[in-house]
C-alpha positions as CSV (number, residue, x, y, z in Angstrom):
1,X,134.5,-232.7,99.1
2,X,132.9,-235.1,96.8
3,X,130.2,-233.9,94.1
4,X,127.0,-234.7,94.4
5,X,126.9,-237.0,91.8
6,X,130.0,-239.0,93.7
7,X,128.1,-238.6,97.0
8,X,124.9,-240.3,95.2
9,X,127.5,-243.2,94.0
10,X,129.0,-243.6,97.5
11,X,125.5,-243.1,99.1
12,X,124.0,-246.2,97.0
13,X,127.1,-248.5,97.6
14,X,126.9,-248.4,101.3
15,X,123.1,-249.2,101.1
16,X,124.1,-252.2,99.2
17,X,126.8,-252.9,101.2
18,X,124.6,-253.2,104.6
19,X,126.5,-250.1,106.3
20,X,123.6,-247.5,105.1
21,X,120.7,-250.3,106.0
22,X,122.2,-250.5,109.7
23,X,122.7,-246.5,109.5
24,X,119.1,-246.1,108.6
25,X,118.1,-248.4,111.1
26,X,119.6,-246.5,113.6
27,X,117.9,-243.2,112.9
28,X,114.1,-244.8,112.7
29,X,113.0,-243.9,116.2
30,X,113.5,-240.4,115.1
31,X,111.2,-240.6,111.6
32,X,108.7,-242.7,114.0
33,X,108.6,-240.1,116.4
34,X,108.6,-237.2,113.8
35,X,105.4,-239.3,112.1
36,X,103.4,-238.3,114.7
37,X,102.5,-234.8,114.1
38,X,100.5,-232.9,111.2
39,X,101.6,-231.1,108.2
40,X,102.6,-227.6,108.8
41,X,103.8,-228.3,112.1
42,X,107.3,-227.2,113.9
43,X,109.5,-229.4,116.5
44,X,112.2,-228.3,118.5
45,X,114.4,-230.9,119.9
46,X,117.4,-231.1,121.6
47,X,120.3,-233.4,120.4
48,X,120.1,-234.9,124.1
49,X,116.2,-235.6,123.2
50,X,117.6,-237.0,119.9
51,X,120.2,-238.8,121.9
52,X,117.1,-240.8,123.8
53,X,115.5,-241.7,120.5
54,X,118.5,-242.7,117.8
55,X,121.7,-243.3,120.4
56,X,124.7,-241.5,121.1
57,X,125.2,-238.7,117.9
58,X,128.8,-238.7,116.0
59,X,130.7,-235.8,117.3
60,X,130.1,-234.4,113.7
61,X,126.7,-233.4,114.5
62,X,127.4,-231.6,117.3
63,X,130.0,-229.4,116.0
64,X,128.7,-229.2,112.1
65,X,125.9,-227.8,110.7
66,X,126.5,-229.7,107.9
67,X,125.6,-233.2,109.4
68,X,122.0,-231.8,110.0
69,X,121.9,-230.9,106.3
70,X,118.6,-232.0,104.3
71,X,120.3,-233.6,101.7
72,X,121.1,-237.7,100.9
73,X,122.2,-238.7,104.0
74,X,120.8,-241.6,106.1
75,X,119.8,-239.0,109.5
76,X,118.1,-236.7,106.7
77,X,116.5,-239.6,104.6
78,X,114.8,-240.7,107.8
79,X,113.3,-237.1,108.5
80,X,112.6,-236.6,104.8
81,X,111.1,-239.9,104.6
82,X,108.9,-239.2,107.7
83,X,107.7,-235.9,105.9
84,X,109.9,-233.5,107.5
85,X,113.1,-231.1,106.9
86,X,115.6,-229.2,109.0
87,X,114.8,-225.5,109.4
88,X,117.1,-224.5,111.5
89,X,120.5,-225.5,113.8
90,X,122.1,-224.7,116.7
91,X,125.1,-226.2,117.7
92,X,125.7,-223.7,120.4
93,X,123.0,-224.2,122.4
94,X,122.7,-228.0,120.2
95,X,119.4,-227.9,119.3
96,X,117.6,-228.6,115.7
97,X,113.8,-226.8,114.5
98,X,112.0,-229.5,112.0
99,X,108.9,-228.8,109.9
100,X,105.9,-230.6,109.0
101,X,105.9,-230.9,104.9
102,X,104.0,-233.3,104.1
103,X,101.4,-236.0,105.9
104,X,102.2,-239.6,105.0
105,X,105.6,-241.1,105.3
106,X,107.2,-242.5,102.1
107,X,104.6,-240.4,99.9
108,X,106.0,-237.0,99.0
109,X,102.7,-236.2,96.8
110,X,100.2,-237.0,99.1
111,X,96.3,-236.4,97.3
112,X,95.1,-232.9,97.8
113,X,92.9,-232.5,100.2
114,X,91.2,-228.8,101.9
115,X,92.9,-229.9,105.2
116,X,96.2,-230.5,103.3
117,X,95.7,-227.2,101.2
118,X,94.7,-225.3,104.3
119,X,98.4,-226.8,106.1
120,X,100.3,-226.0,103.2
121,X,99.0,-222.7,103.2
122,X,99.8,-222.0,106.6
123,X,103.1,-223.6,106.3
124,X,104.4,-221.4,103.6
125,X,102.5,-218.4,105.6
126,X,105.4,-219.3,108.3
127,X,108.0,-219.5,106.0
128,X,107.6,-216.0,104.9
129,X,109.1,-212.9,107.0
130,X,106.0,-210.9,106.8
131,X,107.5,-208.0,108.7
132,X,109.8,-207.9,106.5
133,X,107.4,-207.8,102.7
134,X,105.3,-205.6,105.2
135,X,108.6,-203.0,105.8
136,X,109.6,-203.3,102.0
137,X,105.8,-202.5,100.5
138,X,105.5,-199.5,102.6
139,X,109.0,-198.6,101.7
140,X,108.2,-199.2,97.8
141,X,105.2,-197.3,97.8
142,X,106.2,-194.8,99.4
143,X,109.6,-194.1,98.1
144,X,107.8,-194.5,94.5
145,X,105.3,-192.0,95.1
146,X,108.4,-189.3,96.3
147,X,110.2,-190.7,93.5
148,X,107.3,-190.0,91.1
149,X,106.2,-186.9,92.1
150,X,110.1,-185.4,92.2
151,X,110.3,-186.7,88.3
152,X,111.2,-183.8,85.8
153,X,109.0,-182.9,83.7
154,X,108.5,-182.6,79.8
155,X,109.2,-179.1,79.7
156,X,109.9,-177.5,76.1
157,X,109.8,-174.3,74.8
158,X,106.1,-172.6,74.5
159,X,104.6,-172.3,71.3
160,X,103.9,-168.4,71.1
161,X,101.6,-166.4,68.0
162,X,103.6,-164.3,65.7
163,X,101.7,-161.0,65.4
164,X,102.5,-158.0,63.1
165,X,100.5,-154.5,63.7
166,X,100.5,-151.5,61.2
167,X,100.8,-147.9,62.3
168,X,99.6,-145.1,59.8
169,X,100.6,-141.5,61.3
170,X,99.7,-138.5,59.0
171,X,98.6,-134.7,59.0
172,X,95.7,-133.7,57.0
173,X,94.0,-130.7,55.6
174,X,90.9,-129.0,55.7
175,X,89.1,-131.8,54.2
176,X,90.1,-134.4,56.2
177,X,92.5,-135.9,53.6
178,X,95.9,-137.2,54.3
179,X,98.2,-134.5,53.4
180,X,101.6,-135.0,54.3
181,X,103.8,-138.4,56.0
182,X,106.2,-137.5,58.9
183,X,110.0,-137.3,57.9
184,X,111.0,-139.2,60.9
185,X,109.0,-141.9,62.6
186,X,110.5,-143.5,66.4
187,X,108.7,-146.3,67.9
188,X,109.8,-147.6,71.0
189,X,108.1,-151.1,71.6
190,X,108.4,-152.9,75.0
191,X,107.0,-156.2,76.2
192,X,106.7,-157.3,79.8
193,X,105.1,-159.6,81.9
194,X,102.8,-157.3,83.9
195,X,101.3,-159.9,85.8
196,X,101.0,-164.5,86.0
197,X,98.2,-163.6,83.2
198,X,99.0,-160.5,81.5
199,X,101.3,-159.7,78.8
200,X,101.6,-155.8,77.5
201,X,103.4,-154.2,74.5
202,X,103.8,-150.6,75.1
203,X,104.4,-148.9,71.7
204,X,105.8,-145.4,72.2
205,X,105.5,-143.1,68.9
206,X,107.7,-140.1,68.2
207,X,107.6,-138.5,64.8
208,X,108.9,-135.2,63.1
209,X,106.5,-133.3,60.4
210,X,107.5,-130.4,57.9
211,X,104.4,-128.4,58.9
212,X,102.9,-127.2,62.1
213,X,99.1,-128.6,62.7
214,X,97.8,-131.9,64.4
215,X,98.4,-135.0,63.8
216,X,96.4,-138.2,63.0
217,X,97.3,-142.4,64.0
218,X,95.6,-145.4,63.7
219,X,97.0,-148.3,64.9
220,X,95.7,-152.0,63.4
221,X,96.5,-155.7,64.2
222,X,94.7,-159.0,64.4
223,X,92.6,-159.6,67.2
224,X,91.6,-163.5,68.1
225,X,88.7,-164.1,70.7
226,X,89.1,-160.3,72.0
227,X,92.7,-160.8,72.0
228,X,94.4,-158.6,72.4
229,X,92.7,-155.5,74.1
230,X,94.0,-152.1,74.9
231,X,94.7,-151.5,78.4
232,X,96.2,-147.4,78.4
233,X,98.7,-146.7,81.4
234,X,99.6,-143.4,80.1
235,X,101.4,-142.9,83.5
236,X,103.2,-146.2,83.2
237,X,106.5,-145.6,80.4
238,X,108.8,-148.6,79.8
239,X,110.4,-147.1,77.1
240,X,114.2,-146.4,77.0
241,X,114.2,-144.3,73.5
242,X,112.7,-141.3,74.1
243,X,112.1,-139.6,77.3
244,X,108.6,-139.7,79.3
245,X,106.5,-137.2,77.6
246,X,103.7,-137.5,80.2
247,X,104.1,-135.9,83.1
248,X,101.4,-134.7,86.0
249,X,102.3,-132.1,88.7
250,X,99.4,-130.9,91.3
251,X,96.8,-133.0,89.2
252,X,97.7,-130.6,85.5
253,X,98.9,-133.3,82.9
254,X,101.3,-132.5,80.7
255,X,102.3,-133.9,77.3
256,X,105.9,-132.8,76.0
257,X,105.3,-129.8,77.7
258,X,101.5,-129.2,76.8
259,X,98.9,-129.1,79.1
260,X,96.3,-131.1,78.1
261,X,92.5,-131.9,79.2
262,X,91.4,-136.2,79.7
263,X,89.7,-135.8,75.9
264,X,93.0,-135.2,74.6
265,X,94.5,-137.7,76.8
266,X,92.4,-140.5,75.3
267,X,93.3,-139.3,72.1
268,X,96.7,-139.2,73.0
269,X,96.4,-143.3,74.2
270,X,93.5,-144.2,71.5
271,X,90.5,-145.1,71.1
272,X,88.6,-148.2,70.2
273,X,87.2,-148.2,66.1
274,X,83.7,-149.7,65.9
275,X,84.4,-149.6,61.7
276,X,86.5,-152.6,61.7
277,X,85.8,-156.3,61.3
278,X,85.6,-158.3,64.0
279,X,89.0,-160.1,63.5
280,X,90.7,-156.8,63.3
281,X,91.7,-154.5,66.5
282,X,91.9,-150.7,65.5
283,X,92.5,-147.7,67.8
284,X,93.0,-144.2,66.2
285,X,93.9,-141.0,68.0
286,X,94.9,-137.5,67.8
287,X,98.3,-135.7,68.7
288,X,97.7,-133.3,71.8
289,X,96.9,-129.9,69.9
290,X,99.3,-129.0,66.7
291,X,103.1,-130.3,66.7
292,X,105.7,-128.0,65.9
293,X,107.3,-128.3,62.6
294,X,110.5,-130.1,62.3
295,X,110.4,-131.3,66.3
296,X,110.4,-134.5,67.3
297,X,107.1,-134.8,68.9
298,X,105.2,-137.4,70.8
299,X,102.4,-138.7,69.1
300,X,101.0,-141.6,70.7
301,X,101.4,-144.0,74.0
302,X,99.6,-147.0,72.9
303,X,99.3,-150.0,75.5
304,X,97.9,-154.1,74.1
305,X,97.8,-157.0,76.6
306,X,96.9,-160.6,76.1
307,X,95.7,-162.9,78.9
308,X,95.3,-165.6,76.0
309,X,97.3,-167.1,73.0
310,X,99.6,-164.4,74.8
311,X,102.7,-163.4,72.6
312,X,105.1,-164.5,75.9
313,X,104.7,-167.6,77.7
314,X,106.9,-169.8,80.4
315,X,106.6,-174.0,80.6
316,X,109.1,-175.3,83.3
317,X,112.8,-173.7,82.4
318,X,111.8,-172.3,79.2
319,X,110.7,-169.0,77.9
320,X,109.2,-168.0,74.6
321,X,108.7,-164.7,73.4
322,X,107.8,-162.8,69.9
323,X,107.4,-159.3,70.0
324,X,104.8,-157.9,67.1
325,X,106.7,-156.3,64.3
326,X,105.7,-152.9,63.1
327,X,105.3,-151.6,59.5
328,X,104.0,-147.9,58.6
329,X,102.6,-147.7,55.0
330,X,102.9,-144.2,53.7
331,X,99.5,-142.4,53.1
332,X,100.5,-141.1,49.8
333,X,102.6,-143.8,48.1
334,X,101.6,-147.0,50.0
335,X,105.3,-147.6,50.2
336,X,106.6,-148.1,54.3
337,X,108.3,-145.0,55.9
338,X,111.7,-145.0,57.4
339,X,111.0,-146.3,61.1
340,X,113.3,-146.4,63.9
341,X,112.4,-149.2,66.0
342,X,113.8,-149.6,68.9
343,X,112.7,-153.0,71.8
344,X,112.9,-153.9,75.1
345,X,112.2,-157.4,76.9
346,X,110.9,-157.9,80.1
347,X,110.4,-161.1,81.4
348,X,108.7,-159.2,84.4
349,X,107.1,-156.6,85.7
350,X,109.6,-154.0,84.8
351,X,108.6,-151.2,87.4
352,X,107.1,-153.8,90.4
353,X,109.9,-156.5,90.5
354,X,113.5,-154.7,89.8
355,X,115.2,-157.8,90.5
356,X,118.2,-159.0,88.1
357,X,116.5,-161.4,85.6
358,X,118.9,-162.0,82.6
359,X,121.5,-163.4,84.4
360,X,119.3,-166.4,85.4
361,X,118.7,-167.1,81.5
362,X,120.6,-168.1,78.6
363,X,119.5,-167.6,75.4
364,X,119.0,-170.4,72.9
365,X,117.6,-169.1,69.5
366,X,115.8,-166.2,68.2
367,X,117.3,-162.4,67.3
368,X,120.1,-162.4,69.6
369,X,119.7,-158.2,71.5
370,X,122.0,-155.4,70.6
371,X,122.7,-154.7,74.4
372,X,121.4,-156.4,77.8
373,X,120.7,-154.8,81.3
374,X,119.8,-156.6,84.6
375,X,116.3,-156.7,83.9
376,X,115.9,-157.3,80.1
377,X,117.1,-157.4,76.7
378,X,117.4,-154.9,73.9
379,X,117.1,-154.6,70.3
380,X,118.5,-151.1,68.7
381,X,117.3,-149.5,65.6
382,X,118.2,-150.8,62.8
383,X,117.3,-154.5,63.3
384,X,114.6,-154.8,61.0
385,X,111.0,-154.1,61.5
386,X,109.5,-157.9,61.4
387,X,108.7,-159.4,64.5
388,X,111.6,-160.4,67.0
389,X,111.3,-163.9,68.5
390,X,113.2,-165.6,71.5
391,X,114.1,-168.5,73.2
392,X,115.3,-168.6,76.5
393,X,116.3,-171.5,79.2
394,X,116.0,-170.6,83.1
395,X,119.6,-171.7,84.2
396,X,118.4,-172.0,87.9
397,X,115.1,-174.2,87.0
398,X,117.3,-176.2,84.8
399,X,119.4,-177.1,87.0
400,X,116.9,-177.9,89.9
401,X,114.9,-180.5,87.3
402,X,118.2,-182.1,86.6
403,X,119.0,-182.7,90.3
404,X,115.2,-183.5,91.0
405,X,115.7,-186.0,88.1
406,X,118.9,-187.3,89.9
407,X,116.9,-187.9,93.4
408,X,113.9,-189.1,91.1
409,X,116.4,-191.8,89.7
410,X,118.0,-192.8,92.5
411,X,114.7,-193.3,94.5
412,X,113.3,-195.7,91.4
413,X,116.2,-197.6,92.0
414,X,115.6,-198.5,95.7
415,X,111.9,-199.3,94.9
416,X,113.5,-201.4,92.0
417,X,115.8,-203.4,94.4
418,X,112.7,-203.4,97.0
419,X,110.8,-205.0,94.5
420,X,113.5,-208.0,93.6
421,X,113.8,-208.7,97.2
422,X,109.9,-209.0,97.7
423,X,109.7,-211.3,94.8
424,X,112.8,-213.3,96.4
425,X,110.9,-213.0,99.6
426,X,108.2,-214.6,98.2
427,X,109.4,-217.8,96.0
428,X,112.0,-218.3,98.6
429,X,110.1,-220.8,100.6
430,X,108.8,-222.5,97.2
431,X,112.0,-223.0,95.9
432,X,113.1,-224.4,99.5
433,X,110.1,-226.8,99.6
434,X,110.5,-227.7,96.2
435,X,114.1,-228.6,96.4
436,X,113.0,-230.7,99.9
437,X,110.5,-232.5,97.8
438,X,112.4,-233.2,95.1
439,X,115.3,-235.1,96.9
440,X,113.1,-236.7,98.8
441,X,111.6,-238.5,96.1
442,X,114.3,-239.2,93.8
């Protein structure tokens, strides 16, 4: 098939040559007949109603859908000239749709007028599928919000406060001074989530003296906007060290074997000091009655929670953690005691939800545990007695964000391609009318 540029060349000879004169003569009934209707109009006519107008049609027309093509041919000048162009054919059922572009024959830029405006407004109205931009809108919007809201989101590991607490445990004399450290000091720390707002550290303390008699602790840490405050369970041990030392049969409570009354129970889980500054938390207690020299006795059941700046804290798949670390000063020398410190990690409620929890996390930084259970981590004795920090990724959450991100993406990209076709949609009929226009005029 000839270019276009060749068909231009062949088109121009046969004008001069007479043969497209006579061929354009032959198809003016139809731009006469086409002149008579207004811009934005539509015309259906059969190629027997063309027949009555222009004469027998070449069998080319009848069996191509080329012939009716609006391009520089002397059947499509006489339409273009007359303002029109070819929508659609049928050669089935042999019928052609025409449109009203513009008003006056021979001028393709007509002056702008509101009733021209208003037609070409209409016109390209009726060029556009507006079921269809309706259908793909809806679809957008709606497919973006799902895909929006399913996004993953910025998840990263909680920033958590690094607390340290000092324990002093001593026996004193008559006078009330210090007069004698223990020779072995156990402290059993736990942390759990006890509930969507709580965190506790439970600090278990054991100790052995040289001498019978009782035996004083005080307990001090930083406190930030009442944070953190004691909350004593003496009935609730998470402690895997030692044994429970509380125990209450028929409403008589025992400690390691003592009976006790609720004073020394509260002395036993501490008591609030009003002498320290406001920054400071201190609890101080007694031993229930005198321990027994050289037996490992229990000494104090000492329970802190947080419900802000909380030392444990979750954000999407991650898990941060830093339990307080511990030091004992002696109350002779100032130096620290030997302390055997043993932790546990809960991140829930040990004693409410006893469902397997470690194997839905992986570790990512921090002190990695001496041992691991179903239900938490633990650090022996021996570890050091600064604070232990952790890191931890929920496998199961991270997982579920990366396939939420997958449906996320994969729904952005069907609003993306809904998009491109609305835009097509809509400078489809521009681009048509322009390109009508254009060979019209040249």
């Amino acid at each position: 098939m000839p270019s276009t540029r060749w068909r231009d060349v062949i088109w121009s000879i046969r004008m001069r040559s007479g043969a497209g004169s006579r061929a354009l003569e032959k198809y003016e009934p139809l731009r006469d007949h086409l002149a008579g209707y207004t811009v934005g109009d539509q015309l259906l006519l059969s190629f027997r109603e063309i027949e009555e107008l222009v004469g027998p049609l070449p069998r080319g027309a009848k069996r191509l859908r080329q012939w009716w093509a609006n391009e520089r041919t002397a059947q499509a000048r006489a339409w273009q000239t007359a303002g029109w162009r070819v929508l659609l054919t049928d050669t089935g059922s042999e019928q052609v749709l025409f449109q009203r572009l513009w008003s006056r024959p021979g001028n393709p830029h007509p002056a702008s007028t509101p009733e021209t405006a208003e037609s070409e407004r209409r016109s390209y109205i009726d060029d556009v599928h507006l079921p269809l931009l309706a259908v793909l809108v809806v679809l957008s919007v709606i497919l973006g919000a799902v895909g929006f809201a399913l996004r993953p989101g910025t998840d990263e590991p909680p920033v958590v406060p690094n607390t340290d607490l000092t324990l002093y445990i001593y026996q004193q004399d008559g006078t009330g001074t210090p007069s004698g450290d223990p020779t072995r000091l156990i402290v059993d720390e736990t942390m759990e989530q006890r509930d969507p707002s709580t965190v506790l550290v439970q600090l278990d303390v054991f100790a052995v003296f040289k001498a019978a008699g009782p035996v004083t602790w005080n307990l001090l840490g930083p406190r930030s906007s009442a944070q953190p405050y004691p909350c004593p369970d003496p009935y609730d041990y998470l402690g895997t060290a030692e044994p429970d030392p509380v125990n209450s049969i028929n409403g008589q409570v025992t400690i390691g074997d003592q009976a006790v009354t609720q004073a020394e129970l509260g002395d036993f889980t501490g008591h609030t000091s009003q002498k320290n500054a406001s920054d400071v938390l201190g609890l101080y207690g007694l031993t229930p009655g005198a321990v027994q020299a050289g037996r490992l006795a229990p000494i104090a059941d000492v329970d802190l929670c947080w419900k802000s700046n909380r030392p444990m804290a979750f954000d999407g798949e991650f898990a941060s953690a830093s339990m307080p670390g511990i030091q004992a000063p002696s109350s002779g020398s100032g130096s620290d005691l030997a302390l055997d410190l043993t932790r546990n990690l809960y991140f829930d409620n040990y004693q409410e939800d006893l469902q397997p929890i470690t194997a839905k996390y992986s570790l990512q930084a921090g002190t990695l545990p001496t041992s691991t259970n179903p239900y938490g981590w633990r650090w022996a004795a021996g570890q050091g007695n600064g604070s232990v920090q952790l890191t931890a990724t929920n496998i199961q959450v991270s997982q579920h964000e990366a396939y939420l991100g997958f449906l996320s993406g994969v729904l952005f990209g069907v609003v993306g391609g809904a998009v491109v076709l609305i835009l097509q949609e809509l400078l489809e009929p521009i681009r048509i009318k322009r390109s009508i226009k254009g060979k019209a005029t040249s």
